[in-house]
Structures are given as structure tokens and as C-alpha cells.
N, C-alpha and C positions, 0 to 999 in steps of 0.2 A: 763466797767461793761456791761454784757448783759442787756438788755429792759425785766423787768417783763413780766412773760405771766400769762396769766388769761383765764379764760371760764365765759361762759352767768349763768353757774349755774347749769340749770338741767344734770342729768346725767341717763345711764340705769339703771332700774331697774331690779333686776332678776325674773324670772315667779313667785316665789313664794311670795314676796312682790306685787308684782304688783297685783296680784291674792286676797291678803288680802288687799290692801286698797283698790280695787273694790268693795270690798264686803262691806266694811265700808261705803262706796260711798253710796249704794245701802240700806243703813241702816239693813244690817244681823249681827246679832250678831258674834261678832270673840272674842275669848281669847286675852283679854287683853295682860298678860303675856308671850304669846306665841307674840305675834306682837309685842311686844315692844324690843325680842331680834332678833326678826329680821329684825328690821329697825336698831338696834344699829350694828348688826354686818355688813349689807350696810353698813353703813354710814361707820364704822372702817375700810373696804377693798376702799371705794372710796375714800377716806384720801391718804390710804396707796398707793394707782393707783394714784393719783396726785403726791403724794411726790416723785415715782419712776419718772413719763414723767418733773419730775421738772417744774411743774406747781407753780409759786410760792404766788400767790395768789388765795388760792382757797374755793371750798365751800362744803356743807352736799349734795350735788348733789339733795336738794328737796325730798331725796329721803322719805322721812316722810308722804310727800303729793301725793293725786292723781294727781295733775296737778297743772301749776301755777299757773292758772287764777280760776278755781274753784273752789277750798282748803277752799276757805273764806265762804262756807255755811255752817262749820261745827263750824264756831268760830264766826259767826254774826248770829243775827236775821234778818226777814224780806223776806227771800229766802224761794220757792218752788217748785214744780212742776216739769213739766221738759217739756224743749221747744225743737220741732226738729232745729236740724242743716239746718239753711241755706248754700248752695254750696258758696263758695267763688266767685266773680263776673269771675275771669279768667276761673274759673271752669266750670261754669253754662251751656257751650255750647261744653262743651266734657263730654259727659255721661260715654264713651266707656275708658276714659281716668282716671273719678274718681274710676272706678269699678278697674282699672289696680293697682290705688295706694291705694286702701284698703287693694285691694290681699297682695301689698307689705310691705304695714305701720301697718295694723291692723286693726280693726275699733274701733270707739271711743267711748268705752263702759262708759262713767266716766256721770253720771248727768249731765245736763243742767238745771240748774234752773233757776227760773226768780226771779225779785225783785216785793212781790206779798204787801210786810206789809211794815212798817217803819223797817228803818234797825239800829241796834245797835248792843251793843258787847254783846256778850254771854257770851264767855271766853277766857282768853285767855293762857289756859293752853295748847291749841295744841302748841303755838305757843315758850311757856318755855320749851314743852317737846325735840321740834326743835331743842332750844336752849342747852339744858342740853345733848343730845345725841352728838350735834359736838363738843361741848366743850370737853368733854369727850376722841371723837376721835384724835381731832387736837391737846388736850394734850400728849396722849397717841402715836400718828402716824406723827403728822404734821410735826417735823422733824425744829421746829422752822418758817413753812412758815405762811402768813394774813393766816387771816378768811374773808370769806362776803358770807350773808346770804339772799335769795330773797324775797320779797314781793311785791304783787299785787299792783299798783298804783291804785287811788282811778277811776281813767279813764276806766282800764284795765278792772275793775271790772264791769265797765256800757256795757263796750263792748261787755261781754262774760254773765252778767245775765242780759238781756234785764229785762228796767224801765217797769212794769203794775201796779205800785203803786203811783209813785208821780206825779203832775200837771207838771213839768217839768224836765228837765236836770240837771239844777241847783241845781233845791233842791233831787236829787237821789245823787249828788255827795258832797252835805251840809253836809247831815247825814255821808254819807262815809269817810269822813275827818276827824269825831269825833269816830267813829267806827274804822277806820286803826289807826289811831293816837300812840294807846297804842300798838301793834305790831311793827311802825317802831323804836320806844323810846326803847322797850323792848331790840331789837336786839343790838342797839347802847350801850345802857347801856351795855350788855355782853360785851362789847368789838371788835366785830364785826363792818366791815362796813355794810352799809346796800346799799344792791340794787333793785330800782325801777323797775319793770318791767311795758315798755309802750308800745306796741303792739297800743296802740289805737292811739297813734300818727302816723302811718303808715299803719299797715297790715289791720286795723282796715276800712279805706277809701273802700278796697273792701273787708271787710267781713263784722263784726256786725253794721257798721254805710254806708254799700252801695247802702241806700238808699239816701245818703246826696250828693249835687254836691259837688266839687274840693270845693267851698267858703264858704259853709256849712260846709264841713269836718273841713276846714280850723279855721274857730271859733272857731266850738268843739274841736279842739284840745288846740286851747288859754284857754280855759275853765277848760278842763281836767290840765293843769298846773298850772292856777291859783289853783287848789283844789290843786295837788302834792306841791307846793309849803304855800299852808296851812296848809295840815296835817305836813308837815317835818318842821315847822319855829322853833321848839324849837333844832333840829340838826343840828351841823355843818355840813357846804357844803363840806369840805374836807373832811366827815365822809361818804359820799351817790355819788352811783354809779346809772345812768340808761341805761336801753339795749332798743334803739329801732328796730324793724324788722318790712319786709314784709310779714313774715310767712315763717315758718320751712318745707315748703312742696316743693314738684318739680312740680309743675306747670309752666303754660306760665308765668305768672307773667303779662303779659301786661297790664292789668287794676291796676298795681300799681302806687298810685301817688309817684310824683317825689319828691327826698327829696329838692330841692329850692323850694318849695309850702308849706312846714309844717319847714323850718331850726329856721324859727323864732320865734314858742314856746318852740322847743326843746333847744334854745340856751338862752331861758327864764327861765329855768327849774333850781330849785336850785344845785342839784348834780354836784360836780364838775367834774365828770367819767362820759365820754359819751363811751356809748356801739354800733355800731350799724354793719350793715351787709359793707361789704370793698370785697369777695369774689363772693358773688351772682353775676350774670355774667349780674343781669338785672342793678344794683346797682355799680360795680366796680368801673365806672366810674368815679360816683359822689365824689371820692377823691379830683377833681378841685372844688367841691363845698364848700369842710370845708375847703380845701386851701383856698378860695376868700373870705370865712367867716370872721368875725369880732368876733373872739373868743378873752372873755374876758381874763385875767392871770391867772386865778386860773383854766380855765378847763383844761382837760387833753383826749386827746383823746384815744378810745381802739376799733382802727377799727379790724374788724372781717378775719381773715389775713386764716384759714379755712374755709370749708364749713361743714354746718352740714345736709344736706339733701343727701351726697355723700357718698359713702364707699374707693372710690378712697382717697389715703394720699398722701397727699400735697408734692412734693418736700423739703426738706427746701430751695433748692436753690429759688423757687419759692414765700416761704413766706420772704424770703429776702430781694426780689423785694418788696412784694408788702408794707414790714414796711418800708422801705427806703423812701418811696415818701414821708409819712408820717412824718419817722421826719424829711426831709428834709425842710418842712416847719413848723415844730413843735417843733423839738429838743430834742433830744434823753429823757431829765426829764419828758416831757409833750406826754408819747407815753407811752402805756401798749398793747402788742401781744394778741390778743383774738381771738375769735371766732363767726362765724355769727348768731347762735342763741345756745338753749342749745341742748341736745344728748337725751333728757327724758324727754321733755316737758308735755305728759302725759302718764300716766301707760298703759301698754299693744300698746303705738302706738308711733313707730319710725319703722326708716329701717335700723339706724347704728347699726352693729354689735357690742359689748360692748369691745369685743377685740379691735377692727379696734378705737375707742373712745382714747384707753388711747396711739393705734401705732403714730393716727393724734394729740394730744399733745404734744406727745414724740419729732413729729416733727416739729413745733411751736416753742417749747424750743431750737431743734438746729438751727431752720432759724433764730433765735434771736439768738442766739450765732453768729450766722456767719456775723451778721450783725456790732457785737462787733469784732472778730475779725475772717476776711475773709480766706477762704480755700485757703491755697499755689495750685497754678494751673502749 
């Protein structure tokens, strides 16, 4: 039997979505009505584009949301304003080079807001409308394949709305806990797995937290799981999937830390499904490191076997290679084909072409097929 292949989750959106949750973003008034069938009919064509690349577990491509990480201003209290973007630390010292990759990626129209009040739940109807539009699809398109559905970890959330409200860390990510809570319960109850998105275990070191050293960072991410693993104590671990990355951009990456400096929360982390980047060419490497790792029996690794900051498609000879290492020390049950982060992270701002998206799945599924059973040469 082929090795499942999977994606991080997001996927593109077309200009005319993207265009209306912007505007949502931005608090402009949009037709209800009118947005609601056309997020439904995304979502029914991104079903249909997975079930064709034989994606076999897959998801509502986020396409609902402006972004992964921001989404949560509109279903929590507590959030406002809006903070400029700090450059990413790799970034900071080629000007010439972020102007290159706006031209290319977009720019990123979507709010920034801060954490300005106490934060709780608002509602959480954005998050059953989520709910009710895949269901819908994956009934209708899925063709019999999972479901998993993303949401922000309580970490991710500190990362991307900088704290100007509470005395500490701690207690920004206390409230957070009881606030995501009824979101990741709600997903699971569908039926869906649910997956963590943790950016701040990683990419987070040089961007929202690159003011903290390596041993600073290093805490705060013990921190940010002990909350992940608060909010999610009422889910089963074989129900929750996490993706961590460096960030979805083509940068030097140099000022990324290393994944032996942060493996130890991550491998604390309840989700049985680790996500992370296996492709990034700064990252490849570290395949000897979850080799040497002390992974418990119930995880399950889903290293990132594409890139998604490339429009080049993968060989499958190539993703062959790179899931073979994998279960060579893992074993074909404890291995899922994924992807190094998602294709649509936020509205209006990637560089993959939506076609070239479902060509680099299409090819994922056969570099796993050939893994199961190899090409006569």
C-alpha cells in the first residue's frame, strides 16, 4: 500500500475570494449571501483538486479565512489596532531583496492586530460555518478521503498579535487556552482531525519573538506547549496533527534556529502528527535529527517531501528519495507524504501558481506510489 500523502492545509485562493475576505478583514461591509457561495464553491473545486492529485488526506484549504494566524480577531475579543510588520531577522539587512519578494508574493494586505483587552470568545460561528461548508464538500467530492481542519495554536496566536494587554506571557497565553479551546473541541466533534498550526515553535525565533536569544526562545516555546497541550487535554492525541515551519518565504533563512534547540517541546507537544519542513534546503538535513530522536510509539511523522515557496514540481523520483529515509527509520505505518508548509497561507500573498499546487500533489502521490512499488528501469 502506498504511504498517505497530506498537505499543511492552506491552499490558493482565487482573486475574487481573496478580494472579499480582505474586505471582511478591513471591516467593509460585504453581502453576506454573496460570500458565503463563494467560499462554498472554493472549497467544493479544492476537495475536487485534491481528490483528482490523490491527496488522501485532506482539507477546506482555510479557504474561509484571511490567513492562518489572524483569522482569530474575528471569533475572539481582546484584539485591535493594527501593528506594522516587523522584517523577518534574515530579512532585515537586504532591503533590495524584500522589495524583489513583494513584487513577487504580493503584499500583505490582511490586519495586524494586537492583543490590546482581555481576550475571550466571541463566537464561534465562524468557525461551524468552516465546519459546515467542508463537510458539505468532502461529502459531496471527497470521494471517500479524511478530513483535517487548521487552527491557530494558542503560541501562534501570541506570535502574530503582539501582547499590549497582559503583565505577562503566561497569562496572554492563560486566556488563550480557554478562548481556542471551544474551536479545537468543535472541529474534532465533526469528525475531523484537527491540526495545530506552530510557526512559533520555529519561524517565530526570527520573526515575532527575534527579540528573545536561542534560550529565551527556547523557554517560550516549552511554554507555548504547555498551553497547546492545555487547551487540547480533552482530545485524543491520535485525533491532532501539528505543522511546524520556518516560514513559507524564500529568504536566506540564515538566522533560523536549528530544529536540535526547540525538538524538545515539539516532541512534548500532545498531537500524535508532526508536520514539519524535510524539503527547505536550509532544513533537509535535519532528517538525522528525528532519526536520533527519541520519538515516543504513537507519533507519526509527515515530513515535508515538497516545497511550497517554489513553482519548480518535484520529481517523484526525488520525493521517493526523500520519504525513504524516513521510513527507513520509521516504518512505512508511522510516515504520512506532506508538504513543507501550506500554498495560501494568506489571501492575496503567495507566488505558487494554483495550477502548479494541485501538478506538485499530483506528484507527491506518485513519488509515494513508487515508493510502494518501484518503476521497472
Amino acid at each position: 500500500m502506498p504511504i498517505p500523502t497530506t498537505h499543511v492545509g492552506s491552499l490558493p485562493r482565487g482573486d475574487e475570494l481573496a478580494q472579499l475576505l480582505l474586505a471582511r478583514d478591513h471591516g467593509q461591509e460585504v453581502d453576506n449571501e454573496h460570500f458565503e457561495r463563494v467560499v462554498q464553491a472554493a472549497i467544493d473545486h479544492a476537495v475536487q483538486k485534491q481528490v483528482e492529485a490523490g491527496v488522501g488526506v485532506m482539507s477546506d484549504g482555510e479557504l474561509g479565512k484571511v490567513g492562518y494566524a489572524t483569522y482569530i480577531t474575528e471569533r475572539l475579543e481582546g484584539f485591535g489596532g493594527h501593528v506594522d510588520r516587523t522584517p523577518a531577522k534574515d530579512l532585515a539587512d537586504f532591503p533590495e531583496l524584500r522589495k524583489k519578494l513583494s513584487a513577487i508574493m504580493g503584499s500583505q494586505e490582511f490586519v495586524r492586530a494586537a492583543c490590546i483587552g482581555p481576550v475571550k470568545l466571541r463566537t464561534l460561528e465562524p468557525c461551524l460555518a468552516d465546519i459546515r461548508r467542508f463537510k458539505s464538500a468532502i461529502e459531496q467530492h471527497g470521494g471517500g478521503g479524511r478530513g483535517f481542519m487548521n487552527a491557530a495554536s494558542p503560541g501562534l496566536v501570541t506570535a502574530f498579535q503582539p501582547n499590549k494587554h497582559y503583565p505577562t506571557h503566561e497569562a496572554y497565553l492563560a486566556d488563550l487556552v480557554e478562548a481556542m479551546r471551544p474551536e479545537y473541541e468543535a472541529i474534532v466533534a465533526a469528525g475531523f482531525d484537527l491540526q495545530l498550526d506552530c510557526p512559533d515553535l520555529a519561524m517565530a525565533a526570527h520573526t515575532g519573538f527575534q527579540n528573545l536569544s536561542e534560550t529565551e526562545f527556547a523557554a517560550r516555546a516549552w511554554q507555548n506547549v504547555e498551553a497547546l497541550n492545555a487547551a487540547t487535554r480533552n482530545i485524543p492525541s491520535e485525533k491532532m496533527r501539528m505543522h511546524i515551519c520556518w516560514g513559507n518565504y524564500e529568504g536566506p533563512h540564515h538566522c533560523d534556529i536549528a530544529l536540535e534547540k526547540v525538538i524538545g517541546p515539539i516532541l512534548a507537544a500532545r498531537p500524535s502528527t508532526i508536520l514539519f519542513e524535510a524539503a527547505n534546503p536550509r532544513h533537509e538535513h535535519e532528517w538525522e535529527i528525528w532519526q536520533d530522536a527519541k520519538l515516543a510509539d504513537d507519533k507519526i511523522l509527515a515530513p515535508g517531501l515538497i516545497d511550497s515557496c517554489s513553482n519548480y514540481v518535484e520529481h517523484p523520483e526525488l520525493i521517493r528519495q526523500r520519504l525513504e529515509r524516513y521510513v527507513g527509520f520509521m516504518g512505512a505505518d508511522r510516515v504520512l507524504a506532506s508538504t513543507d508548509c501550506g500554498f495560501g497561507t494568506f489571501a492575496n500573498y503567495g507566488k505558487i501558481d494554483p495550477a502548479v499546487t494541485w501538478m506538485k500533489l499530483a506528484a507527491l502521490r506518485e513519488g509515494a506510489e513508487r515508493l510502494a512499488h518501484p518503476p521497472v528501469r
